[in-house]
Each structure stands twice: as C-alpha cells, then as structure tokens.
C-alpha positions in Angstrom: 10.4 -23.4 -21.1 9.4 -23.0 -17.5 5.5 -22.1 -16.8 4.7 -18.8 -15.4 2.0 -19.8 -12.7 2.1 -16.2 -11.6 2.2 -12.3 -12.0 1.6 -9.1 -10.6 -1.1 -7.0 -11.2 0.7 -4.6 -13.3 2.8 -7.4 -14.9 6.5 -5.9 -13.5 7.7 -9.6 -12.1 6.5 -13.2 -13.1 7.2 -16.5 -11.2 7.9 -19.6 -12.1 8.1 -21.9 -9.2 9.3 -25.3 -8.9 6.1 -26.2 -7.3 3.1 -24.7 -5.5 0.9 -25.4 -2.4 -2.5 -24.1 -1.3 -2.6 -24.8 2.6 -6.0 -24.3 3.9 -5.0 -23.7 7.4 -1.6 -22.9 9.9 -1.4 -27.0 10.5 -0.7 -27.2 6.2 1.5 -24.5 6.3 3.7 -25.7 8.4 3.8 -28.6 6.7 4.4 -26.9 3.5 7.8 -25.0 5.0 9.0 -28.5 6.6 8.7 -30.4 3.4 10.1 -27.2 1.2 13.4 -27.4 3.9 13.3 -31.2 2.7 13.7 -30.4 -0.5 16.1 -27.2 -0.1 13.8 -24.6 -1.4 12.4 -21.0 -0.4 8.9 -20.2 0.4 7.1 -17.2 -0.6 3.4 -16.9 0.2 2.2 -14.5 -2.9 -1.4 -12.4 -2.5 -3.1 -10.7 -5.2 0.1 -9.1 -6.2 -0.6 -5.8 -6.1 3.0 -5.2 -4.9 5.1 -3.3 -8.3 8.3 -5.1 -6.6 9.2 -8.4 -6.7 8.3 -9.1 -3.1 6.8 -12.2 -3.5 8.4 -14.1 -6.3 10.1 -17.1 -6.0 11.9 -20.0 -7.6 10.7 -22.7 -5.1 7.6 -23.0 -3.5 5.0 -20.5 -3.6 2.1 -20.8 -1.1 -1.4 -19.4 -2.1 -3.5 -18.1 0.5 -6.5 -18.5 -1.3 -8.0 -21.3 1.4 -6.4 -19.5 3.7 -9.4 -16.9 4.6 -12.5 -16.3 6.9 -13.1 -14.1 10.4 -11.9 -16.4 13.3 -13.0 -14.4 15.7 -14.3 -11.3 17.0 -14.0 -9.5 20.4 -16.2 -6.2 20.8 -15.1 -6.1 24.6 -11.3 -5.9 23.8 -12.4 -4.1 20.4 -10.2 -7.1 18.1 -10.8 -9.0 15.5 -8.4 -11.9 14.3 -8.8 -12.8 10.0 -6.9 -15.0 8.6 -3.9 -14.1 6.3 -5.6 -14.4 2.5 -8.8 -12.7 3.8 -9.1 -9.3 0.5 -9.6 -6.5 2.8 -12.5 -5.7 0.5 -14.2 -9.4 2.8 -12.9 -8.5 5.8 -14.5 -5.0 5.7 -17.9 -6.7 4.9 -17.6 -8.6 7.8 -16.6 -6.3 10.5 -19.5 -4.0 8.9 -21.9 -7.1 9.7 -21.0 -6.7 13.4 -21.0 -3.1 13.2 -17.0 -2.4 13.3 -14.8 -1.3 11.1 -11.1 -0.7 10.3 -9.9 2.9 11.8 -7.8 3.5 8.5 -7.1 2.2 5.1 -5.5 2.6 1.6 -7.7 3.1 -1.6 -7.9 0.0 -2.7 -9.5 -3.0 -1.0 -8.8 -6.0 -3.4 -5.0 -7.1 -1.3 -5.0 -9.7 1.0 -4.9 -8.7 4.7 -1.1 -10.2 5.0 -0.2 -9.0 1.5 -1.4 -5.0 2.6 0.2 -5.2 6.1 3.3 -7.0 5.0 4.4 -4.2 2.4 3.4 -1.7 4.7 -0.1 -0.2 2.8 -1.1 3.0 4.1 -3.9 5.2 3.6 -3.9 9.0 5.0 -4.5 10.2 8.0 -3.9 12.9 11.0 -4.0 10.3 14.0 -4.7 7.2 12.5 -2.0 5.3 10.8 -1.5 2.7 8.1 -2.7 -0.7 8.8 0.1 -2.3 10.3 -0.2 0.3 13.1 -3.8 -1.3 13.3 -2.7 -4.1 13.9 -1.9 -5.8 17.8 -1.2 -9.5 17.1 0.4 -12.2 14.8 0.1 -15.8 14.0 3.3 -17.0 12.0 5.2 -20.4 10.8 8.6 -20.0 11.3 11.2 -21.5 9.3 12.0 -24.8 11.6 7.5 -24.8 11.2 7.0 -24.0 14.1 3.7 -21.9 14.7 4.1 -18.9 17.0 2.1 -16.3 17.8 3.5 -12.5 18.2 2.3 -9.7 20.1 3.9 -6.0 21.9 3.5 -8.5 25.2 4.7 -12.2 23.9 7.7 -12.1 21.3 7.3 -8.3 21.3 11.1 -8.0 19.0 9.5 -10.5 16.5 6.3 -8.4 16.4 8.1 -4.8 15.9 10.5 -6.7 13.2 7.7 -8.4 11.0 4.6 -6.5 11.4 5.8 -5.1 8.0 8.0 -7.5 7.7 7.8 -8.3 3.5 7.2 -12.2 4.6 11.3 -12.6 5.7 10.6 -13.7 9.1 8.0 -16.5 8.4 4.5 -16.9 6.9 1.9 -15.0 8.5 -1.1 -17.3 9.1 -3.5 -14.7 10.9 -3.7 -11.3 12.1 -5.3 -9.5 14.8 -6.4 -6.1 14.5 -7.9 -3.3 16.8 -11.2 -2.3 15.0 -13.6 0.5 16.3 -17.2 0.7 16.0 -18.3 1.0 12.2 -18.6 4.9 11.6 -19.7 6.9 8.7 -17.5 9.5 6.5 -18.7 12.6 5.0 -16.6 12.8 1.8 -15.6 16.2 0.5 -13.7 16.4 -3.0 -13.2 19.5 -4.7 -10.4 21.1 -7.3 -7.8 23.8 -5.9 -4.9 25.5 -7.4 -1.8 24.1 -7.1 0.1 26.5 -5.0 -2.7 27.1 -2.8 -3.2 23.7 -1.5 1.2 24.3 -0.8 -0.1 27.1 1.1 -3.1 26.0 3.1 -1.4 22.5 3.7 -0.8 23.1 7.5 -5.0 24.1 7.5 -5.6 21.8 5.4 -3.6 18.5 7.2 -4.5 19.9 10.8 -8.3 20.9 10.0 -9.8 16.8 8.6 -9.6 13.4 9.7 -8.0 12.3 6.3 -6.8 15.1 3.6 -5.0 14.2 0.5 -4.8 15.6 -3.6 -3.8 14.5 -6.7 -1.8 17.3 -8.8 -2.0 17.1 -12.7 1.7 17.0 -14.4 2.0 19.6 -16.9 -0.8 22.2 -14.8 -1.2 24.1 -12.1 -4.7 22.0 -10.5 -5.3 19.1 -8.1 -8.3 17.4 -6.9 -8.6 17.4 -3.1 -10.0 14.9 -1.1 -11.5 15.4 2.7 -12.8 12.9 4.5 -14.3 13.5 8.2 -16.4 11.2 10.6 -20.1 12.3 10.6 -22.8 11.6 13.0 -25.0 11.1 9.5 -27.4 10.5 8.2 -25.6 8.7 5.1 -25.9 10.3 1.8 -24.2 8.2 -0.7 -23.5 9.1 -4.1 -27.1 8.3 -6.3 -26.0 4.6 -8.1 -26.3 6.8 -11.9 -23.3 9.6 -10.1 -21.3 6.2 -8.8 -21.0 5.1 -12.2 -20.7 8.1 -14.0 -17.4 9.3 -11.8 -16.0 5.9 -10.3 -16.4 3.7 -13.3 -17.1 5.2 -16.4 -15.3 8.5 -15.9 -12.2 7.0 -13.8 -11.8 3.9 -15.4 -13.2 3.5 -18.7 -12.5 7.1 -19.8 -9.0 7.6 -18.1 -8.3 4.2 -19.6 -9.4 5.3 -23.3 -7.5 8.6 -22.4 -4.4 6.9 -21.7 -4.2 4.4 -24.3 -4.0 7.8 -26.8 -1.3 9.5 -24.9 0.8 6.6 -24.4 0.7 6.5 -28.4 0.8 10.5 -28.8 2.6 11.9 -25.7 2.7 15.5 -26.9 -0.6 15.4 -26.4 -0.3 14.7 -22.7 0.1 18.2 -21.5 -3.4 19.5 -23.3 -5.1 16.5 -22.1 -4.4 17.3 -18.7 -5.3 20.7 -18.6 -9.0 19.7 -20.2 -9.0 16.8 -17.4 -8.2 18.8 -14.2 -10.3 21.4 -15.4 -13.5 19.3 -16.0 -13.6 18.3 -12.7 -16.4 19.1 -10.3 -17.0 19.3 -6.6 -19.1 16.3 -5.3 -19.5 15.7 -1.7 -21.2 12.4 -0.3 -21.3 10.7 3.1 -21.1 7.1 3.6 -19.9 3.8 5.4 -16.0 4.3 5.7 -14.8 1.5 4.0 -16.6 2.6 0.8 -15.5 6.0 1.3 -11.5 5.1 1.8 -11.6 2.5 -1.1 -12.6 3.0 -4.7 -12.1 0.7 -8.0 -8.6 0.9 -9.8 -9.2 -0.5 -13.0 -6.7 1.2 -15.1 -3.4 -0.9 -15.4 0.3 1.2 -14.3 3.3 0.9 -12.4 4.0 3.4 -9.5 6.9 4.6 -7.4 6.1 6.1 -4.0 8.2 7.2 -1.0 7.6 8.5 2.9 9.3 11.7 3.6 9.4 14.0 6.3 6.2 15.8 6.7 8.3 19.5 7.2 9.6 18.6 3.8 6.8 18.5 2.0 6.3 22.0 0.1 9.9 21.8 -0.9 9.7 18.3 -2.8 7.0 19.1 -4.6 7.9 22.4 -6.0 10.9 20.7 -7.0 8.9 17.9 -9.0 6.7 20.2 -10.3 10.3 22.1 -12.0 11.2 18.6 -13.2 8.0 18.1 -15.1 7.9 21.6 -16.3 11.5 21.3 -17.4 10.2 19.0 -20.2 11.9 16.2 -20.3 9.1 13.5 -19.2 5.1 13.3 -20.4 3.3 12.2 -17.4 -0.3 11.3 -17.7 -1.4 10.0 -14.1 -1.7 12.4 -11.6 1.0 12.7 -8.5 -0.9 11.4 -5.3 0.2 12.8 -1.6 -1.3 11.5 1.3 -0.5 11.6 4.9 0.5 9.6 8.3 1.2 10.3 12.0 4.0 8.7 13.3 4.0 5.2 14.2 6.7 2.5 16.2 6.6 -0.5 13.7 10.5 -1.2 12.7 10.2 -1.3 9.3 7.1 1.0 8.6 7.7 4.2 6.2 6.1 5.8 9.2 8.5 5.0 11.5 9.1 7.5 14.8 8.0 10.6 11.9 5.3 12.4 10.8 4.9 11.4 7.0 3.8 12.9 3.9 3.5 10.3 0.9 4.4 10.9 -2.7 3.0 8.5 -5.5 3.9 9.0 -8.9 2.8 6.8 -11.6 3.1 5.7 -15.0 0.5 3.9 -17.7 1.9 0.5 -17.6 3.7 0.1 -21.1 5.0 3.4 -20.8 8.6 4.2 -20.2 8.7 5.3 -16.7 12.4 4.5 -15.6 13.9 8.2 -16.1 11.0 10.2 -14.9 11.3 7.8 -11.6 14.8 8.4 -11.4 14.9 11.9 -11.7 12.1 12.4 -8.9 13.5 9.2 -6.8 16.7 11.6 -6.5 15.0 14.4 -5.0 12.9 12.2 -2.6 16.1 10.4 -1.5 17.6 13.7 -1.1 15.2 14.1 1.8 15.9 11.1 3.6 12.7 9.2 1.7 11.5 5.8 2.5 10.9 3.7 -0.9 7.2 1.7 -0.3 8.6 -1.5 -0.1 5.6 -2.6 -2.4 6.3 0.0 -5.1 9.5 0.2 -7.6 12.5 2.1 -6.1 16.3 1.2 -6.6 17.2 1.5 -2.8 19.8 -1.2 -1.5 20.7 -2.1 2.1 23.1 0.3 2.7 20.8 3.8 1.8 17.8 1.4 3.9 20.3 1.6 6.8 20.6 4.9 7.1 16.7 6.1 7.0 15.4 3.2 9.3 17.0 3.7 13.0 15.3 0.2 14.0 16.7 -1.9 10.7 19.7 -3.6 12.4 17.5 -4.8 15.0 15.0 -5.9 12.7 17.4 -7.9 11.0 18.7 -9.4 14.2 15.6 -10.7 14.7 15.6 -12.0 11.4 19.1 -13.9 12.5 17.5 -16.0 14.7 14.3 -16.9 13.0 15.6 -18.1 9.9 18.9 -18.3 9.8 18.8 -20.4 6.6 17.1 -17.5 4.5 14.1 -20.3 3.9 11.7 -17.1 3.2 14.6 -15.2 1.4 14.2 -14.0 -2.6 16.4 -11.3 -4.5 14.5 -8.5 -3.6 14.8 -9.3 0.0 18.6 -10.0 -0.6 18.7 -6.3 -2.0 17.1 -4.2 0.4 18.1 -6.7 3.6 21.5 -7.7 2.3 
C-alpha cells in the first residue's frame, strides 16, 4: 500500500507521492524541478493545506516549503516587503508589525502559507481593499525548464496577471513581494441583526465601513454582523478572560461539542440554531489589524464558496434562504458573505467586478454533497466564480465563460510549461 505523506486540513484529498523534497531556498528548487523532469514527474509545492480541493496533490514530487520562509526584505520608502513563499501569514504579520507595517487586507485565518493564500486566491472583505493577491506587486518563480524568473506589472507583466492566482500551473513561486501600509489599528464592531434587515441596509451597510460582513444561521431569521473600521485609538482589546470565553471556548470548543450532537441528531439542528443566534451579544473591541481580521478556526468542515456579482446579492440569498426553509438539508454552520472591490488579476474571483462572497459550510463528516449542489446551482445561475481553493464541480468550459482573461491566462501557461510539469487533475479539470 502506498504511504500517505500528506492531507488537507479538513481531510477531502490525500497524497501519496513518489518522493518528496524540502528545498530551503530558490537555488534547491530549481534543482528539485530539473531532477523531477529527469525522472518524468510533476511537481506540486503543497502549504498547510487549507485548500478543500485537490490543488496541491500529486503523484510525483511534492515540495514542502517548510525551509522555505523568513522576511528578505523590507522597503518603507517604496512601502514593500518581499517573504518568502512558505512564510504562515500568521509570521509574516508578526514581522511587518515589528517594523510597524502591516497587510492592507486579509482573510480570517492566518495559519496558510503566503504562496498557498495568494495562489488560491484567499480574500478577506472589503470596500477598497482587495484580496491579497491584489496586495501583491511582484513574483519570484522556477519555471519548468528551472529557470528562476522574477514577475512584475513592469517585467513579464502577462506572466504576473496569469499566475498571481495562478493555483501553482505556471511554476513554483519562491517569494513574493507585497505593498504593505503603515501598521494601523481596527475598531471592531459585532452585533446580531435580523435577517432581512441586513438585505435591506446592505447598500448602508457595504458603503458606510472599511470591511462589513455577517454570518446568517440556516433554519432562522438572525445573523451576526461584523464591522471593522480603521481608528486613530487608543487600542482596546478584548480583556484575555472575554478572548477566551468568545474565541476559544465558545467558538471552538462549544460549537465543536454542538456539532458533534447535530451531526448525530440533525433534527435537532434547527432548535439549536435558533438558541445559538439568539445568545449572541454585541461586543465591540479595537485592536492591531491583523488580530482583528484573523481569529482561530478550530472546528474541522468542508466549505463551498463562490464570487458573484455584488448587484446580485439580495436575490441569491433569499433564494438560499427558500432552499433551507424548503427542508430538505440540516445545516449547522452558519452562511458567511463577505465583500471585494474589483480587482485586474486574471484569474481572481474579483476579477474587473465588484464581488459579494458566499461561504457555505458543512461539519466535516457530514453529508454536504446535495445541499452544495442545490445552492452551487443558484450561484452558477448568476455567473458565480467557484474559490478555486474550496469544493465546486466547475469544469473548463463554465470557467471560460465567467473569466474574460482565462484564454490569455492559459496562453501564458503554453509557453511556460508546455510539458504540464506543474499540472495535477484538478488543474486538468478547471484548465483543460
């Protein structure tokens, strides 16, 4: 029997590779991808697989960018910062805090590699500041002949727009530069709100914060909102006995416990839910903004999420709301939308449109296959971009049609590695 050497997060794909590397710098990895040609294989290079797809398995050689980490430099002047690729965001934000800078934007968790987050396109929300890919202005990769080039909107600016978020098909990023902005503080402001007020206040409520997003509870008519604005200060932070009573024991521990029932007694689901979104309580805080933007995710699911049209917003989620209530599907984890601006990397879910996100998620060992299928068909329906990161059944030929820029992306693909040497089945699927 082959060795699994690794997994995802949430358990969804396992590799077993014919053999592994761990380069500690660009010089290794480019000797890795010569010596894997030698041999005929493909080369992924895996993070902390946090991806739900399977992204970043492989059959050949997988590279681990464990040695691969560390600030290489920092440029207050131009307002950069190069990392390199297997840097956890969770270090490099710790570092750039250290020289008072910080990230402009970021997703809610900070435990992925830098490569691994920008690669799959991770997001947080935001009126004018984008997903991290849009954060970031330059690119070291080794290409498939090993060659080491680096990528920016001035030097190979087709390579840069293709593999920003470019799932690892167009070489292995080494290092990234990104545009950081003097470290700032966030005054956090989270508070329930009906349902279909939230519908109705969303133009206030997107327009009037730096970052606005909820959480709506399947099976009721409540959410948790979350606003997050820059503040002069002072910080507050949340008292260390309030930390652990919301962000570990009550998110984690609890919601953990919680699940484990429901997934055993799903008729249960809908009373649960009510009691949960109903115990919730306003808290408001101010803090460093990395600490703000990311929080501890524990709890062990799978999740589909897709980028649709901000305009069509109100629409898809009355319409998932009917699903749920229809009664088919007992859904336990709440249904996360978030928010981008518009940005100009090919292959990000923001691509040339305002973007709302929709997250839906599952407790991992529950079945989640026809409750993602009957939502994925609405969110499709819409012309909705799958997270490349998070399941979805999308192909080439729907991918096509939603991403103006994906034919030149894949040109540029053409000439970089002709061979496929960074190819998998999950890049055969949505690339062709």
């Amino acid at each position: 029997m082959t060795d699994v050497l690794w997994h995802t997060w949430a358990d969804t794909h396992r590799a077993s590779p014919r053999r592994t590397a761990t380069p500690d710098d660009t010089d290794a990895v480019a000797a890795a991808v010569l010596s894997a040609a030698e041999e005929d294989l493909r080369v992924r290079m895996v993070g902390t697989g946090h991806s739900f797809t399977d992204v970043a398995i492989t059959d050949g050689l997988l590279l681990s960018p464990t040695a691969l980490t560390g600030l290489r430099s920092l440029d207050p002047e131009a307002g950069t910062a190069t990392v390199a690729a297997g840097t956890p965001l969770c270090d490099f934000n710790d570092v750039l805090a250290g020289h008072g800078r910080a990230l402009a934007n970021m997703g809610d968790i900070a435990v992925q590699t830098v490569s691994g987050a920008v690669q799959t396109g991770t997001h947080g929300t935001g009126r004018d500041a984008g997903g991290l890919a849009s954060q970031v202005v330059g690119m070291e990769m080794v290409l498939a002949d090993g060659s080491v080039v680096e990528c920016s909107a001035d030097h190979e600016p087709d390579l840069f727009h293709a593999a920003r978020v470019g799932l690892g098909a167009f070489g292995v990023v080494t290092a990234l530069t990104f545009a950081v902005r003097p470290a700032f503080l966030l005054h956090a402001r989270e508070e329930p709100m009906p349902f279909d007020e939230v519908l109705e206040r969303l133009p206030e409520l997107r327009a009037g914060n730096d970052h606005f997003e909820f959480f709506w509870f399947p099976h009721t008519g409540n959410t948790n909102t979350k606003r997050n604005n820059i503040a002069e200060g002072p910080a507050r932070p949340l008292s260390p006995f309030k930390a652990w009573l919301d962000d570990d024991f009550l998110s984690n521990r609890l919601f953990e416990g919680i699940n484990r029932v429901c997934r055993r007694f799903p008729s249960m689901i809908p009373t649960v839910n009510q009691i949960s979104s109903r115990a919730l309580s306003a808290r408001s805080y101010t803090d460093v903004s990395h600490k703000v933007f990311a929080s501890v995710r524990d709890v062990r699911f799978v999740e589909m999420e897709y980028a649709i049209p901000v305009e069509h917003t109100v629409d898809v989620l009355r319409e998932i709301r009917s699903i749920v209530d229809r009664g088919d599907h007992r859904v336990s984890f709440p249904v996360e939308v978030r928010f981008a601006p518009a940005d100009d990397v090919w292959t990000s879910t923001a691509y040339g449109r305002e973007t709302a996100y929709v997250a839906v998620h599952m407790y991992k060992g529950t079945p989640h296959e026809s409750y993602f299928a009957d939502l994925e068909a609405v969110l499709t329906s819409v012309g909705g971009r799958p997270h490349w990161g998070k399941l979805h059944t999308r192909d080439r030929s729907y991918l096509e049609g939603v991403y103006p820029r994906l034919g030149d992306a894949l040109a540029v693909r053409e000439r970089v590695d002709p061979h496929r040497r960074f190819g998998n089945a999950y890049l055969d699927r949505v690339f062709g």
